[in-house]
C-alpha positions in Angstrom: 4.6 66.6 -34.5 2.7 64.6 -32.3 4.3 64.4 -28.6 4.6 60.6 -27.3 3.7 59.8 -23.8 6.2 60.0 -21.3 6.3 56.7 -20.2 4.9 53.6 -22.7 2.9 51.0 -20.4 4.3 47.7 -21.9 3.7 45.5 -19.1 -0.1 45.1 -18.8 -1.0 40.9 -19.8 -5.0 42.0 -19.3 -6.7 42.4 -22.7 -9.1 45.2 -21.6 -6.3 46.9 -19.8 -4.1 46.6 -23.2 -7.1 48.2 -25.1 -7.8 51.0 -22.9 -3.5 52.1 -23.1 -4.3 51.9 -26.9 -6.7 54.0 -26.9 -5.4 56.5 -24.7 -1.9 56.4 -26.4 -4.0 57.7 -29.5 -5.6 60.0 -27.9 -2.5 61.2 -26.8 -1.9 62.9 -30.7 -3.5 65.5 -31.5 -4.7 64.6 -34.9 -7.2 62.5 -32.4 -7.5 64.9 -29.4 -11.2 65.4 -29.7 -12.2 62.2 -31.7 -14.4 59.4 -30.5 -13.6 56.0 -30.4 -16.9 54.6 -29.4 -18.2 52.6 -32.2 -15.4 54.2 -34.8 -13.6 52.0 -37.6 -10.3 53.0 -35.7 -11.7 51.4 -32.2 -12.0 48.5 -34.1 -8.3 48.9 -35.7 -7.1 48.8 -31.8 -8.9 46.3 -31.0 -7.4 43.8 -32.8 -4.3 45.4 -31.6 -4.8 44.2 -28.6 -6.2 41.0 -29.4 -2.6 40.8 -31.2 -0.9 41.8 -28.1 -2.9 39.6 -25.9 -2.0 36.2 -27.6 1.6 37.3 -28.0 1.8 38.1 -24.4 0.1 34.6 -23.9 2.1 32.4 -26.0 5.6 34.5 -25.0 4.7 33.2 -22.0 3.5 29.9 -21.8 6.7 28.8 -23.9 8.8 30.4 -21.5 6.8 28.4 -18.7 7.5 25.0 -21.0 11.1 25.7 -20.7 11.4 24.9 -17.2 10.9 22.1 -15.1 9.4 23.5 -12.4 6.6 25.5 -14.7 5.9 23.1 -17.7 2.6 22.2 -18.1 2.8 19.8 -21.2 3.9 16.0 -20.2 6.2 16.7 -23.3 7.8 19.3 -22.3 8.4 17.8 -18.7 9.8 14.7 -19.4 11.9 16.0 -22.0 13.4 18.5 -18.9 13.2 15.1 -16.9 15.3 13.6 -19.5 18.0 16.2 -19.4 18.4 15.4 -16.2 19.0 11.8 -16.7 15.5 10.5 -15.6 14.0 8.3 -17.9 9.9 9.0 -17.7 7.9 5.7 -19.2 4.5 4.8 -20.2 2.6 2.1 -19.2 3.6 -1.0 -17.5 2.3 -4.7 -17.8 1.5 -6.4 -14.6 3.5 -9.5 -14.1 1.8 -12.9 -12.1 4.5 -15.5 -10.5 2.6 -18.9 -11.8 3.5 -22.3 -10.8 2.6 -24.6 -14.4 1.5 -27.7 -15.3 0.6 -29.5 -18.6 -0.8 -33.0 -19.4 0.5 -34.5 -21.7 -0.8 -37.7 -23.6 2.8 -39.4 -23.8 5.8 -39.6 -21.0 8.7 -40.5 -23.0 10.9 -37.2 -22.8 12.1 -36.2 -19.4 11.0 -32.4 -20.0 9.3 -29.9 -22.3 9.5 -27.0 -23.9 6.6 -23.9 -23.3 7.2 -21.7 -26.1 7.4 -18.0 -25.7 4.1 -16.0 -25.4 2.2 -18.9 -24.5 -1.5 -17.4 -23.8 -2.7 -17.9 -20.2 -6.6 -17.3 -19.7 -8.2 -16.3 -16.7 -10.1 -18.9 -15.6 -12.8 -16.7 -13.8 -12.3 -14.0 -16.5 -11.1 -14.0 -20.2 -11.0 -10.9 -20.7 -7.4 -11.2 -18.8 -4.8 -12.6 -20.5 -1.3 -13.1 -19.5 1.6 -14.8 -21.5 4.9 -15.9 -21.1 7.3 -13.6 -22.0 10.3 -16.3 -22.4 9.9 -19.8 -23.1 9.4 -22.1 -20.3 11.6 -26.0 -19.8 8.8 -28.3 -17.8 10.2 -31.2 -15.6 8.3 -35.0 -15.6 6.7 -35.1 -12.6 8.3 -38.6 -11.3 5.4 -39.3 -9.2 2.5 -39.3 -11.9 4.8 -39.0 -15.7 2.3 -37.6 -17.7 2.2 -34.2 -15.7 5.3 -31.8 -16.6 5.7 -28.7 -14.2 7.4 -25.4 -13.7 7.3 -23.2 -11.0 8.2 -19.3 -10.9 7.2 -18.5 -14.5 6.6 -14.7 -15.0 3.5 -14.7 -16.7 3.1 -10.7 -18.3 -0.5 -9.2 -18.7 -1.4 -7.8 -22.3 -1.5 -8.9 -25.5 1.7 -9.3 -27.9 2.0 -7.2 -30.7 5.3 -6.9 -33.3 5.6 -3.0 -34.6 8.3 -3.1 -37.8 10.3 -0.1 -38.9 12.5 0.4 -42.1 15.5 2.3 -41.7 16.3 5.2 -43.9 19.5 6.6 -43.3 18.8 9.3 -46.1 16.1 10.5 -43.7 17.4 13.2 -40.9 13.7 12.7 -39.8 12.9 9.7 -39.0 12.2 8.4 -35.7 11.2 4.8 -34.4 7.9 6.0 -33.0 5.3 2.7 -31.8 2.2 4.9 -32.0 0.4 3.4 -29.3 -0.1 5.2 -25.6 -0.7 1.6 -24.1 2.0 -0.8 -24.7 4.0 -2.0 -22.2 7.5 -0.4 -21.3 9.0 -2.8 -19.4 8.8 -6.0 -21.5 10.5 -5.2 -25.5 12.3 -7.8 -27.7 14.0 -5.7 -30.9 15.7 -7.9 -33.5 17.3 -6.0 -36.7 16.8 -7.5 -40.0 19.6 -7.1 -42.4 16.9 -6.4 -45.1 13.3 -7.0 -45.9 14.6 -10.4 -48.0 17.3 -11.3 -45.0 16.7 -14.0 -42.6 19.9 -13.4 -40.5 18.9 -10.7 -38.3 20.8 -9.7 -35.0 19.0 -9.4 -31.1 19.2 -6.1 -30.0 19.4 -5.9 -26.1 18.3 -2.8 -23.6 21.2 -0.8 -22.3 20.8 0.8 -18.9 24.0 3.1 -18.9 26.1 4.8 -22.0 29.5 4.0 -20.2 31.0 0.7 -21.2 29.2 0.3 -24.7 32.0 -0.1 -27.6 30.7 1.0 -31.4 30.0 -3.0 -32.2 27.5 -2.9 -29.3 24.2 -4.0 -30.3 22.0 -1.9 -27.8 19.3 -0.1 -27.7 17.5 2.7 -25.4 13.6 3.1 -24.8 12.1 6.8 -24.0 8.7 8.6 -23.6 7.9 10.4 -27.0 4.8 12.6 -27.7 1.6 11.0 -26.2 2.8 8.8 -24.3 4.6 6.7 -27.3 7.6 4.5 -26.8 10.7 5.9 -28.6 13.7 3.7 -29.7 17.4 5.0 -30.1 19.8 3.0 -31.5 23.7 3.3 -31.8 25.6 5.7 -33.9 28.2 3.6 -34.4 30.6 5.2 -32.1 28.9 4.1 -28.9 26.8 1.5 -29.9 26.3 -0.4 -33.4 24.6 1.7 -36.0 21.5 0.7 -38.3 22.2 1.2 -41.9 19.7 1.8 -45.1 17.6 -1.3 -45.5 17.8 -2.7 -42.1 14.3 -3.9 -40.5 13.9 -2.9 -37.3 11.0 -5.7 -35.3 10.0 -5.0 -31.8 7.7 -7.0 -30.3 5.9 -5.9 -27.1 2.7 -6.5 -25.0 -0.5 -4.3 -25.3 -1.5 -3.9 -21.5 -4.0 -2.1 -19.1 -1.4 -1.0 -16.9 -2.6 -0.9 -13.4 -5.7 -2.4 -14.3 -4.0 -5.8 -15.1 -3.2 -5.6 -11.2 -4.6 -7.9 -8.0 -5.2 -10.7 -10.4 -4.7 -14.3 -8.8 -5.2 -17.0 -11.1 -5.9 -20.0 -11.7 -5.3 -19.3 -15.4 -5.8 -22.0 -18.0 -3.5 -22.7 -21.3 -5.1 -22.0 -24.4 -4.5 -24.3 -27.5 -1.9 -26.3 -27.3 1.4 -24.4 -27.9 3.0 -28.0 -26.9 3.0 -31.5 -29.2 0.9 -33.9 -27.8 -0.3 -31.7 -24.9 -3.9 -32.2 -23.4 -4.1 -29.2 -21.0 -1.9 -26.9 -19.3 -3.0 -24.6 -15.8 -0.9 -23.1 -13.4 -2.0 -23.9 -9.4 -5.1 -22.8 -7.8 -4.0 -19.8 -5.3 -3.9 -19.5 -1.9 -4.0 -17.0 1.4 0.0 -16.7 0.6 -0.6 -16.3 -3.2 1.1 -13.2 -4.2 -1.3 -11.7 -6.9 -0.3 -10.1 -10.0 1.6 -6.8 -9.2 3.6 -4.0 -10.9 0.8 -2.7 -13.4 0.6 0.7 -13.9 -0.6 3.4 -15.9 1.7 6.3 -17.7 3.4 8.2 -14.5 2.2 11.2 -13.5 3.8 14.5 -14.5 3.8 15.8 -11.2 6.1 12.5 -9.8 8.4 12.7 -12.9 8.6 16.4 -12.1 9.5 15.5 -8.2 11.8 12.2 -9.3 13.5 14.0 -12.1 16.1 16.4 -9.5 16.2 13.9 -6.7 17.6 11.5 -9.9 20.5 14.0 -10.9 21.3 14.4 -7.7 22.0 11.0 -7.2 24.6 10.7 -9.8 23.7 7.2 -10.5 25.1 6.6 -6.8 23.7 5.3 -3.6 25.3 7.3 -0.3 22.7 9.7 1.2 19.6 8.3 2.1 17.6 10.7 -0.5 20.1 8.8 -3.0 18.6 5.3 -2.4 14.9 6.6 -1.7 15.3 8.6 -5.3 17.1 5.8 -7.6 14.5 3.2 -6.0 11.3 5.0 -6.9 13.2 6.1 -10.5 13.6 2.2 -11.0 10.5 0.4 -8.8 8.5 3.6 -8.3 5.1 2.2 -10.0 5.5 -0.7 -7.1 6.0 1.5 -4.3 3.3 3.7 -2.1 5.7 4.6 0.4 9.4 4.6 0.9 11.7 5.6 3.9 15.5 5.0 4.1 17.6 4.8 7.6 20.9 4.0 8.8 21.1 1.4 11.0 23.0 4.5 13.5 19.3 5.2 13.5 18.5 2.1 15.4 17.9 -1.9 14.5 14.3 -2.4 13.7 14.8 -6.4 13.8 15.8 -5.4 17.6 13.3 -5.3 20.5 15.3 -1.9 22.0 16.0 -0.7 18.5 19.7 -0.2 19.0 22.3 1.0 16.6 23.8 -1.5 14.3 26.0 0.1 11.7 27.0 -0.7 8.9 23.8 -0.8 7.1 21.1 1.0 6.1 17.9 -0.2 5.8 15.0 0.4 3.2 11.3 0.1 4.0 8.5 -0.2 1.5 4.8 -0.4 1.6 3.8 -1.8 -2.0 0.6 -0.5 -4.2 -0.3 -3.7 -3.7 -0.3 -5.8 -0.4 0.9 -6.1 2.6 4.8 -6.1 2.4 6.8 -6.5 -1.5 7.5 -10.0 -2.4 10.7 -11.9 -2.2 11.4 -11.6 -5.6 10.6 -7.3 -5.9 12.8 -7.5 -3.0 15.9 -9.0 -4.0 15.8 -7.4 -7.5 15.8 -4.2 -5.8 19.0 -4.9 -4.2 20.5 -6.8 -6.7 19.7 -4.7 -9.6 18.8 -1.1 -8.6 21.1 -0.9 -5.3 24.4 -2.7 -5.3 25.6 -1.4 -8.6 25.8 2.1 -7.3 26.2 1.4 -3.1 29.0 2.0 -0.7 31.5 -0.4 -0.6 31.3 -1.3 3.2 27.8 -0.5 3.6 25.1 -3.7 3.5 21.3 -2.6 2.2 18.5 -4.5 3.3 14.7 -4.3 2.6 12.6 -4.3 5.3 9.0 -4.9 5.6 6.8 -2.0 7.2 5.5 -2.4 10.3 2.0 -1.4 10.4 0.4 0.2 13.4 -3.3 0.2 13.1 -5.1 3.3 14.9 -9.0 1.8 15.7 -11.3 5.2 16.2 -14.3 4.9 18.3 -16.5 8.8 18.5 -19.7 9.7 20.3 -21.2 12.9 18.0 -23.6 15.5 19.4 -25.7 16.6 16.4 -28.3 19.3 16.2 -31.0 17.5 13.7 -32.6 20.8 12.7 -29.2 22.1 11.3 -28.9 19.1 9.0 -30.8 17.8 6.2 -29.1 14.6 6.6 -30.7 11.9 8.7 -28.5 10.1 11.4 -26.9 7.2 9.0 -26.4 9.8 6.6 -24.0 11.2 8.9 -22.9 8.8 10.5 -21.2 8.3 6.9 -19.9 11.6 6.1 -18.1 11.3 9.4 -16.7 7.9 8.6 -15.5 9.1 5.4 -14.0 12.2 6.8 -11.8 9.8 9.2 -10.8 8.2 6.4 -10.1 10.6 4.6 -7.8 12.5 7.5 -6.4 9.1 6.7 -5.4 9.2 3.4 -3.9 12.9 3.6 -2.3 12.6 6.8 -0.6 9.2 7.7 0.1 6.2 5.5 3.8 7.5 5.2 6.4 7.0 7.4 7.2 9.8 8.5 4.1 11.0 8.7 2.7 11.5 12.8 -0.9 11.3 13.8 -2.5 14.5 15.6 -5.3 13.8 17.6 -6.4 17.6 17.4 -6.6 17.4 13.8 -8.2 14.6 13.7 -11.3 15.9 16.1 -11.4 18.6 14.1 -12.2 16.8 10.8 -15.1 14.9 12.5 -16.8 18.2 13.9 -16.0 20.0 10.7 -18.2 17.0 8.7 -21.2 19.0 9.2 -22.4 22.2 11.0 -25.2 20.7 13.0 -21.9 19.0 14.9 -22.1 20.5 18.1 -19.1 18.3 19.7 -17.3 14.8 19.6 -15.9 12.3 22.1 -13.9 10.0 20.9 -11.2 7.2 21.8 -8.5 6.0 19.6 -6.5 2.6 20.7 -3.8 1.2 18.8 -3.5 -2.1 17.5 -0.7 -4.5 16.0 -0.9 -7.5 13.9 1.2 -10.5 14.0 0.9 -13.1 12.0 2.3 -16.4 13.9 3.2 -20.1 12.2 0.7 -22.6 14.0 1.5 -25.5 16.2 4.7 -23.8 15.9 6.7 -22.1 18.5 7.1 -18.5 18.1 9.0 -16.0 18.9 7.9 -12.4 18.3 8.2 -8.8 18.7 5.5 -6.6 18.4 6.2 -2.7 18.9 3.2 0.1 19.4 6.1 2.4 19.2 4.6 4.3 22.8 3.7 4.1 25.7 0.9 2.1 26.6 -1.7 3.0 29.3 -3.0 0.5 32.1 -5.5 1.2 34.7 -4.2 0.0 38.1 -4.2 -3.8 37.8 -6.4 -3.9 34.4 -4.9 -5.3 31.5 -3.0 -3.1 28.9 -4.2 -5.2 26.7 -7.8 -4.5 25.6 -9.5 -8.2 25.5 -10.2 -9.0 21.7 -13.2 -9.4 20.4 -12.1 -10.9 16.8 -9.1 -13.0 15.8 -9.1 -15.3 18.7 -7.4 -17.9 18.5 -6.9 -21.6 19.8 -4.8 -22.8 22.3 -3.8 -25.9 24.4 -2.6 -25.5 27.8 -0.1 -27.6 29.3 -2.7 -30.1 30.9 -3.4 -30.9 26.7 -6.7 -29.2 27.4 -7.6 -27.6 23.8 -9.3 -24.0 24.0 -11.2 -22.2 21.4 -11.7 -18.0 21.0 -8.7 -16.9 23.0 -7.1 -13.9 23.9 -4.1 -12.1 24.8 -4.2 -10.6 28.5 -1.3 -8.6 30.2 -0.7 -9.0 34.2 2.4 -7.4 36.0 4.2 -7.1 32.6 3.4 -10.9 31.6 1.2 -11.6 28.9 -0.7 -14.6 29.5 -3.3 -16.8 26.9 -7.1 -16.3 28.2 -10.1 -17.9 27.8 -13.7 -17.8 28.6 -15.5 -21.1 29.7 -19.3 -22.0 30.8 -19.4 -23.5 34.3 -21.9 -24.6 36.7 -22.4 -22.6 40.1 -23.6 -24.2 42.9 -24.5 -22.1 46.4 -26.3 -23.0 49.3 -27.8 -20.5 51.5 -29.1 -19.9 55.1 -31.8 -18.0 55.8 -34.1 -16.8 58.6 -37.4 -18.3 59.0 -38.9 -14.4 57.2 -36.9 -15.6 54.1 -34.0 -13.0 54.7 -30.4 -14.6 53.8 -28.1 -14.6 56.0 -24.9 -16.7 54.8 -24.7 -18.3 51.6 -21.6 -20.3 49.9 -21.1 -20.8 46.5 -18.7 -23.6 44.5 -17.9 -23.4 40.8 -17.3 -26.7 39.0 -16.4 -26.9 35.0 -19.6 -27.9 32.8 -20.9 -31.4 33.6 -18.7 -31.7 36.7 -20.8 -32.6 39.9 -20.4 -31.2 43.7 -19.1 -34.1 45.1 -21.7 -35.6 47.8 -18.9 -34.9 50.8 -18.5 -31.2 50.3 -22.5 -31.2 49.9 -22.8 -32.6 53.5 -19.6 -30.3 54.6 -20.7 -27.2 53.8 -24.6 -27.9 55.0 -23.0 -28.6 58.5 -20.6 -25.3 58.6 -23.8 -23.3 57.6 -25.5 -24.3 60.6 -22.8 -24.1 62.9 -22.6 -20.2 61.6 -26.3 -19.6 61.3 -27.9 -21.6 64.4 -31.4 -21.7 64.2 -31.9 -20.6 60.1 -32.8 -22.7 57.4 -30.4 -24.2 55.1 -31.2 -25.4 51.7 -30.1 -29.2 51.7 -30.0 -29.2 48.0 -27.8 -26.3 46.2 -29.0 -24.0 43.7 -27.5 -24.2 40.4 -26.7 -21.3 37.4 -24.7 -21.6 34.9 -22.4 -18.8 34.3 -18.9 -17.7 32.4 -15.7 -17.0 34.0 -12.3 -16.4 32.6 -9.6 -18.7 33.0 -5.9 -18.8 32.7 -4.8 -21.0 29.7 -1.3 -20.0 29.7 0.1 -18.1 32.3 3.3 -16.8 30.7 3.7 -16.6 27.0 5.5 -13.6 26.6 6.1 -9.8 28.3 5.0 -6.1 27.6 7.1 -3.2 28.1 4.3 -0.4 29.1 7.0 2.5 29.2 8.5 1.8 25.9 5.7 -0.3 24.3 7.6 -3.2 23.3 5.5 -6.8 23.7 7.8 -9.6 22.9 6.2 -13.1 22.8 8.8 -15.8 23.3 6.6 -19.0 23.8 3.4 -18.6 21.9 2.1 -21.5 20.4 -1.6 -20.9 19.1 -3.3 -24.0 17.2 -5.7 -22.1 15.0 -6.8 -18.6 14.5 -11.2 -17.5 14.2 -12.3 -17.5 10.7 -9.1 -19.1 8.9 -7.3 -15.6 9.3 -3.7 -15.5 9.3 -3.1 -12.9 11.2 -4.0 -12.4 15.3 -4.9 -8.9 16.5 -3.3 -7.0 19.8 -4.9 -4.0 21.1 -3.9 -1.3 23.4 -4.6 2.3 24.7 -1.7 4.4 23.9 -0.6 7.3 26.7 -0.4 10.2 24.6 -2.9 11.4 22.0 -0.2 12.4 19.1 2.3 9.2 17.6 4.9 9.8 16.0 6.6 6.7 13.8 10.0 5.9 13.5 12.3 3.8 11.1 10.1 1.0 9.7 6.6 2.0 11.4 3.5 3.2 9.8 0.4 4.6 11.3 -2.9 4.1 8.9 -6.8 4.3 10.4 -8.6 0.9 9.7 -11.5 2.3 7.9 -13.4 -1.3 8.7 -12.8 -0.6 12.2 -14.3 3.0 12.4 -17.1 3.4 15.3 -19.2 6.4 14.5 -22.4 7.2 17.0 -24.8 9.8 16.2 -27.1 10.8 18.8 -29.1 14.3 19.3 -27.3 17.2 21.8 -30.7 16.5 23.9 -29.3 12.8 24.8 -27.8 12.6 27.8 -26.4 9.4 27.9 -23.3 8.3 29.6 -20.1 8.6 28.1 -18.2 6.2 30.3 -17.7 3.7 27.4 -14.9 6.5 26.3 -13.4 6.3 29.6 -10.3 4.5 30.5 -8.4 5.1 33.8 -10.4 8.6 33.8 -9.0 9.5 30.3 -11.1 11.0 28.2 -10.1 12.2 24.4 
């Protein structure tokens, strides 16, 4: 009888290793102790063995990879884990646009119309987008001019509406409402139910949100993520919610959309046909610098943020107490809208106060949107209205809070060695570029995410290897955004200290977003600045002016005594202080030669246009404006731009802050090791970085 081995190697996953343990398991009888494998029929018996054993191994465990959360690999499998845990994954999502409408009509006898639903809105610029109205729309006369009927506020929704009809078959254990289509629109579903196929009465169907309060008569329905991206429909069972029953027609309409593609769109759109009786034209209002463009687009979520949302959503228990609870049910609900999220108590500190001190009682949610600047009124309050009060702490008063954005400029000198390179100078002056912004990407645009000088330097010198060092400067910069002719009052935080060279300004003179200003005189400037002095920040400008300066000199031509007088442009030295200043001359210098007519240059100097608008904090970094009234801002921007050194080389945000690199702003100079030019333009106060 042929002796088994001792001990059976069953744990071996590599198909070559499985082979060879065949092979010498065989050997291991003695009916095979001196027989070859090489090349027999029985080599290629074990063979296939462990082929067998190879892709049982495999598929044993890759299913037992699907069953968990943390190992799935399949978006199926994950968002059906995601689901057990009461996170609802979803497809794609419509864009929506905030349109103010108008129609012409040819008559003005009724005092308003009626927009019917799904109303198609063309891009004027672009017809390829299309947006419609996914409710109908009541227009008002215009009392002014009566043929014009507006609206203002009307959700238009990207896409294009489609209706998907199911029969239900109660006989069938199988059936599912599948739309199979990867890019309709989640967000946006109207379901009806027929009675029958030969029924007009049919009954609206409307989206439940929780399974609590439902009673069997309910009609509701629920909306999940099948295969494929597919929307899913579950209806009632007639114990919590009303059931369907054989015969019944199930019709969903929905949109058709490109998801985040459908985004940044910002009209004008035009009406096409004429949905209305007697209308001649319909367009919705020509946008502006405060337009908000369309938003809220996206594509199918990724697997790896259902896979992250999914626990933080269970953990939540549909409740709002820790901060992870509102930062988790927030980016469940308005996640596609959001690119970062922090959540604070106001224990933490204020950030509507100058000092930042506690005020509790609330707690305080900051967002930076995918798209924009800060979320719009409207995301804002539905956030709070629909997502957090439901589930908040009785007591406890949220609030959205716009980020507040501190912009870090980078300025570097690099020393190259051109015959390590094969890139020529612009070539790497762009690689460098895009490693800065790149270090931006990774590292900051979150809020709690600090900026490391170190780390920074080392992703410019690690661009290329014919780097041989860097210099470089880094100043931060804050930008308010002011009503005009209005007074203001504002705070502006850097969130650290600022440095200041003895009596130099902390504030680094601008070079861009001036703005205008008139001084108390009524005198109207142009292309001012901000300048601090002492802790007050004062309103600067630079003007041309005439300098006139009379000189004494010897009779070899050597001056001796000279006085000067600056007068504004197309002022003139009046004739007395001429005559004055000739006579003091030769009372001082008896015996030169004083010019009886003055030279005259025209130069620029700097003058004080405001001497107190506002103060700076340079120990906590705290600038609070308090009587800044600036008439116009360079270029029709809206906002004005504040810069300053910072006293330590790492930042660290807190509450609402956010530190991102302004790739527009990124300096990059490329010169050969050999150069050695001065590098005193990186200087300030004798800091170098």
């Amino acid at each position: 009888m042929a002796t088994p081995p001792s001990q059976l190697q069953i744990a071996e996953l590599d198909y070559d290793q499985i082979l060879e343990n065949l092979v010498e398991f065989m050997r291991a009888d003695p009916a095979f102790s001196d027989y070859d494998f090489t090349g027999s029929g029985l080599n290629l018996i074990a063979r296939v063995l462990a082929y067998v054993t190879f892709y049982n191994s495999y598929y044993l465990s890759a299913a037992t990879n699907e069953s968990f959360l943390d190992t799935a690999q399949l978006r199926s499998s994950v968002v059906s884990h995601a689901r057990m845990l009461g996170y609802q994954a979803h497809g794609r999502t419509s864009a929506t646009y905030s349109a103010n409408v108008t129609v012409v009509m040819s008559t003005s006898t009724a005092s308003t119309v009626t927009l019917p639903r799904n109303t198609k809105f063309e891009l004027t610029s672009n017809t390829s987008y299309t947006f419609y109205n996914p409710n109908s729309v009541s227009l008002t006369q215009n009392t002014a001019n009566t043929v014009l009927y507006e609206s203002t506020g009307v959700e238009l929704v990207e896409g294009s509406p489609a209706t998907y009809r199911f029969v239900v078959d109660t006989n069938n254990p199988t059936q599912r409402f599948i739309i199979p289509s990867a890019n309709v629109d989640f967000r946006h579903f109207t379901v009806r139910v027929q009675d029958s196929a030969t029924s007009d009465a049919n009954t609206a169907f409307t989206r439940a949100t929780k399974l609590i309060s439902p009673s069997a008569t309910d009609a509701i329905y629920l909306v999940q993520e099948a295969y494929n991206g597919y929307p899913e429909f579950k209806f009632g069972n007639g114990i919590v919610g009303k059931a369907l029953v054989s015969g019944n027609v199930v019709v969903v309409d929905y949109y058709v959309s490109r998801g985040a593609a459908g985004n940044s769109v910002r009209g004008p759109f035009r009406v096409v046909g004429t949905p209305i009786t007697n209308m001649v034209r319909g367009v919705t209002a020509t946008p502006d610098a405060n337009t908000t463009p369309s938003n809220g687009g996206s594509d199918a979520e990724n697997v790896e943020a259902v896979r992250f949302l999914a626990p933080l959503t269970y953990g939540a228990q549909n409740r709002c107490v820790t901060a992870d609870d509102y930062k988790a049910l927030v980016l469940a609900n308005h996640g596609d809208d959001i690119a970062a999220i922090n959540v604070f108590g106001g224990e933490q500190g204020d950030p509507y106060d100058a000092q930042e001190r506690p005020t509790f009682g609330r707690v305080y949610i900051a967002i930076k949107p995918t798209t924009g600047r800060v979320l719009s009124e409207k995301t804002a309050s539905d956030i709070v209205r629909y997502t957090i009060t439901p589930r908040n702490v009785l007591g406890v008063i949220p609030q959205i809070v716009d980020p507040e954005y501190l912009y870090i400029l980078v300025r570097t000198r690099v020393l190259y060695d051109q015959s390590l390179t094969t890139r020529r100078r612009s070539e790497l002056a762009t690689a460098i570029s895009t490693n800065i912004a790149s270090y931006s990407t990774q590292a900051l645009e979150k809020f709690d995410a600090a900026f490391r000088f170190s780390r920074l330097s080392r992703a410019i010198d690690d661009t290329d290897p014919a780097i041989q060092s860097s210099i470089t400067r880094v100043e931060l910069q804050r930008r308010i955004f002011p009503t005009l002719n209005t007074t203001n009052a504002i705070v502006a935080k850097f969130g650290a200290p600022l440095f200041k060279n003895g009596t130099d300004s902390a504030i680094v003179q601008s070079t861009s977003h001036r703005f205008g200003y008139t001084a108390v005189d009524g005198t109207a400037y142009t292309n001012c600045w901000l300048r601090e002095s002492d802790g007050i920040v004062q309103v600067m400008n630079t003007q041309t002016a005439t300098q006139y300066t009379f000189t004494a000199t010897l009779r070899n031509g050597k001056v001796v005594d000279q006085v000067s007088y600056v007068v504004d442009t197309g002022d003139v030295l009046p004739a007395s202080t001429v005559t004055r200043t000739i006579r003091e001359l030769y009372a001082r210098n008896p015996g030169t030669v004083v010019n009886q007519t003055p030279t005259q240059e025209t130069i620029r100097r700097t003058v004080i246009v405001n001497d107190n608008v506002g103060t700076l904090n340079i120990t906590t970094g705290v600038m609070t404006l308090s009587n800044f009234v600036p008439t116009s801002i360079e270029n029709d921007a809206d906002d004005i731009w504040i810069t300053v050194v910072p006293a330590q080389t790492d930042l660290t945000p807190k509450l609402n802050r956010l530190l991102t690199i302004d790739r527009d702003t990124i300096a990059v100079e490329v010169v050969e090791q050999s150069d050695t030019a001065s590098t005193t333009a990186f200087f300030q106060g004798g800091i170098l970085r």
